[in-house]
N, C-alpha and C positions, 0 to 999 in steps of 0.2 A: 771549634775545639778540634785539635789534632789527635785521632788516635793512637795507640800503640799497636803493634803487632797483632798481638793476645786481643786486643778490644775489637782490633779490623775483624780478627779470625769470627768470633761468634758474631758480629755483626754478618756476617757475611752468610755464620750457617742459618743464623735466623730468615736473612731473608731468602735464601734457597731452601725453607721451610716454610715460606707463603707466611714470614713475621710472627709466628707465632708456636712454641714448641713447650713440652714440659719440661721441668727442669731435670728430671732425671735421664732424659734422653741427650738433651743439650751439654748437662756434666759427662758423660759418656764422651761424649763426639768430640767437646772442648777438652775434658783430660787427657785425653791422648797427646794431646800437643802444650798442654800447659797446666800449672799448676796454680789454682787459687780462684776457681772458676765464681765461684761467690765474689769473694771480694773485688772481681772484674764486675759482676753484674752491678754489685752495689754502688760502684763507682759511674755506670753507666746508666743507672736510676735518676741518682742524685743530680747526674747534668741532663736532666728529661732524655735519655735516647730508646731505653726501654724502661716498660713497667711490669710490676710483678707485686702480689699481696703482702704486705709485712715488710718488715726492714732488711732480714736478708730471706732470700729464696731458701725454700724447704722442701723435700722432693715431690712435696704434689702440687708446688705452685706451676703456673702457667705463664710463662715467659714470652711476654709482646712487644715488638719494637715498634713503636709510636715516632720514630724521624731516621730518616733516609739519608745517604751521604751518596 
């Protein structure tokens, strides 16, 4: 799967956060540079790259990236 910009960006902060962040820290860091940080997440659920409780992230979920690029 080819990322986009926005999907590389939090893939990237996640793993310079040892894979695994909350979401309200991560929506922080990611809005700054882009808008829709859920529907990023959710898309990157759905093709297994991270995982998170529920169908979209809520701000005390806990955001894990389970595959590496």
């Amino acid at each position: 799967m080819e990322l986009n910009e926005n999907e590389k960006f939090l893939v990237k902060t996640l793993q310079d956060n040892d894979g695994k962040m909350d979401y309200k820290q991560l929506n922080r860091i990611c809005g700054e540079k882009f808008e829709g940080v859920r529907l990023v997440l959710k898309k990157l659920k759905e093709n297994g790259i991270v995982q998170y409780d529920g169908v979209i992230p809520m701000f005390d979920s806990i955001i894990e990236l389970i595959k590496t690029f």
